[in-house]
C-alpha positions in Angstrom: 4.9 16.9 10.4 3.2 20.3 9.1 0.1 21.0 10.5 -1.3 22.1 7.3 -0.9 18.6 6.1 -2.3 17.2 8.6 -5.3 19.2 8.7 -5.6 19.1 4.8 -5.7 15.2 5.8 -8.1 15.6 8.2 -5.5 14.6 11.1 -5.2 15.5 14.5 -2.3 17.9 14.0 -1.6 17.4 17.4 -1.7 13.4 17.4 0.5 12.8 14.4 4.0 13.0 16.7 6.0 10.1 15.6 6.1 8.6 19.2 2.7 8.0 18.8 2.2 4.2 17.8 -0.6 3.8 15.9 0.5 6.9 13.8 3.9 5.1 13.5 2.1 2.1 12.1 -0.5 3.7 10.1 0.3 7.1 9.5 4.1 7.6 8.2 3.4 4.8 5.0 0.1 7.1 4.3 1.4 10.2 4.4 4.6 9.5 2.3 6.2 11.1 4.3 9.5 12.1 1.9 6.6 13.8 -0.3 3.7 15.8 1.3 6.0 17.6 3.5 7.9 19.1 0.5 4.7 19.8 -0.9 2.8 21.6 2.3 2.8 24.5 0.7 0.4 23.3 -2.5 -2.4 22.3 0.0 -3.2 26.0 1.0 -4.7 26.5 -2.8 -5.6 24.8 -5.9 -4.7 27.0 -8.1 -0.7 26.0 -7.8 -1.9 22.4 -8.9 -1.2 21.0 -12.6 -3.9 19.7 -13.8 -4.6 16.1 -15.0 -7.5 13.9 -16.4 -7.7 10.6 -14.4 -9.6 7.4 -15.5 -12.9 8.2 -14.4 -13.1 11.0 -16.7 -12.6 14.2 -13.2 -9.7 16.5 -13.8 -8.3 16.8 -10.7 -5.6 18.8 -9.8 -2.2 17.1 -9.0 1.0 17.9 -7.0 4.6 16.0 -8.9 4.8 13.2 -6.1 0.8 12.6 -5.5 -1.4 12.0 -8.5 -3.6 9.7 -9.4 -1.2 7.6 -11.5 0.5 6.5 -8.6 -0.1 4.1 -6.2 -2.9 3.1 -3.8 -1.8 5.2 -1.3 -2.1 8.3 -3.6 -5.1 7.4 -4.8 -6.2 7.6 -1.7 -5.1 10.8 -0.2 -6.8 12.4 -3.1 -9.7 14.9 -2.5 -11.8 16.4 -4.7 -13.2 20.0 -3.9 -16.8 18.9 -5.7 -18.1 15.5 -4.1 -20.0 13.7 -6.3 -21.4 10.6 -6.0 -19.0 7.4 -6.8 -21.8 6.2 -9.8 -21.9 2.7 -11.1 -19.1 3.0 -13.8 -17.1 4.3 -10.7 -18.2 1.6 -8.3 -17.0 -1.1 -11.3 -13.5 0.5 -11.3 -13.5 0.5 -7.9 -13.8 -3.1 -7.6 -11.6 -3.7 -10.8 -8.8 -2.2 -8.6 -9.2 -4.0 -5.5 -9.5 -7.1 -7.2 -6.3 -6.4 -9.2 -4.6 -5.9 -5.7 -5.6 -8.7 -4.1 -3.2 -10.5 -7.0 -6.4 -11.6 -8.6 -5.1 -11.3 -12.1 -5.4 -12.8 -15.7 -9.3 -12.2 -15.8 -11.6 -10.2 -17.3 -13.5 -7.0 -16.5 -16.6 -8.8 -15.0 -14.9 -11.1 -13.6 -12.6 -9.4 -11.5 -16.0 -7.7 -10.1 -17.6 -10.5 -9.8 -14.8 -11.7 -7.7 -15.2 -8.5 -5.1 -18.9 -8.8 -5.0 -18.7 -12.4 -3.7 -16.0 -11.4 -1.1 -17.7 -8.1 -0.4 -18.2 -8.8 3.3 -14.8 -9.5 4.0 -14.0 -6.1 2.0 -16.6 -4.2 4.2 -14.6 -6.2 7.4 -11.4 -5.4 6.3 -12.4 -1.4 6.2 -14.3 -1.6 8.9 -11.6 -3.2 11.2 -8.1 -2.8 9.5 -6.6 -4.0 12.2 -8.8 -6.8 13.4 -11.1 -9.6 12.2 -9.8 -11.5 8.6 -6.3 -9.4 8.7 -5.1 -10.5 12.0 -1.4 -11.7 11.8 -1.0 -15.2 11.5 1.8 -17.1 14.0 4.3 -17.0 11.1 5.1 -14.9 8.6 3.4 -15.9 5.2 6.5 -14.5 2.9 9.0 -16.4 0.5 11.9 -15.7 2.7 11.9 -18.6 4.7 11.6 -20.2 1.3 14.5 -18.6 0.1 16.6 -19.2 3.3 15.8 -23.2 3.1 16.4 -23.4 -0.7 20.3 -21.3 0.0 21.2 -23.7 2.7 20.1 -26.9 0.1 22.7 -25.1 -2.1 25.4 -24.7 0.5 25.0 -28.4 1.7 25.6 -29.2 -2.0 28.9 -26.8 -2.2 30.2 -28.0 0.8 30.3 -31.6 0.1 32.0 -30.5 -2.8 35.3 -28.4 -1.5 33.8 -24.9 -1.6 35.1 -22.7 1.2 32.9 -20.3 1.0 29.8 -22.4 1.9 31.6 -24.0 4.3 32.0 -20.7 5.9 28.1 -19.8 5.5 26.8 -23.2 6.3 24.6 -22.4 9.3 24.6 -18.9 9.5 21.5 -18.8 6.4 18.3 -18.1 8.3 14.8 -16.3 7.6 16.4 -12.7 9.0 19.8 -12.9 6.8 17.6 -13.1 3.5 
């Protein structure tokens, strides 16, 4: 890690080693870690940025990999050298966004806010402890691929009773891990 990064991120330079757990969890997905190091040398001035107009209305200057098209994670690695306040237009895009991510889609403007402003204290939680309170793992894993594992095995009972080598030769080895 380049200590320039990490003190452009506000990091401990000297905490970011990647034997260091929590920086294993939280620190290589935030710090894209194929990008900012290739791009060290644009945080010692913002002159070397391109320049861009994001959806509030700020220009803000932007490196190739980190802008504020990209994802969440860009979005929030960006810094702006004048801090202003967020401002209610701001504050509604804000919650826009977070309600998009949450998979709350198909609604409109107001009500995607709406729909942050009555969870708001499990938003506040959720920043507050990231790693604790609502977000806590559950006992098992809340993805499709068990899904998908069970509905392959249907299909190579099926094949199986039918002649089909191939699923004769799977049958029993489809679990959650192989998908």
């Amino acid at each position: 890690m380049n200590k320039v990064v990490a003190e452009r991120l506000d990091l401990d330079p000297e905490n970011t080693h990647p034997k260091n757990g929590a920086y294993l969890v939280h620190g290589l997905p935030l710090m894209r870690t194929r990008d900012l190091p290739k791009q060290a040398h644009w945080f010692h001035g913002l002159e070397k940025f391109y320049k861009a107009l994001e959806k509030l209305g700020q220009v803000v200057p932007i490196p190739e990999n980190l802008n504020q098209i990209g994802d969440n994670i860009c979005w929030g690695l960006l810094n702006f050298v004048e801090k202003k306040e967020l401002g209610k237009d701001g504050l509604q895009w804000l919650k826009i966004n977070l309600s998009n991510n949450y998979g709350n889609n198909k609604a409109s403007l107001d009500d995607w806010a709406k729909f942050i402003e009555e969870q708001l204290e499990l938003v506040i939680d959720s920043a507050d402890q990231p790693l604790e309170g609502n977000l806590v793992p559950g006992k098992k894993p809340g993805d499709v691929y068990l899904k998908v594992a069970i509905k392959v095995s249907k299909l190579l009972d099926f094949n199986t009773t039918n002649g089909h080598d191939i699923a004769k030769a799977l049958k029993g080895h489809i679990k959650r891990k192989v998908v």
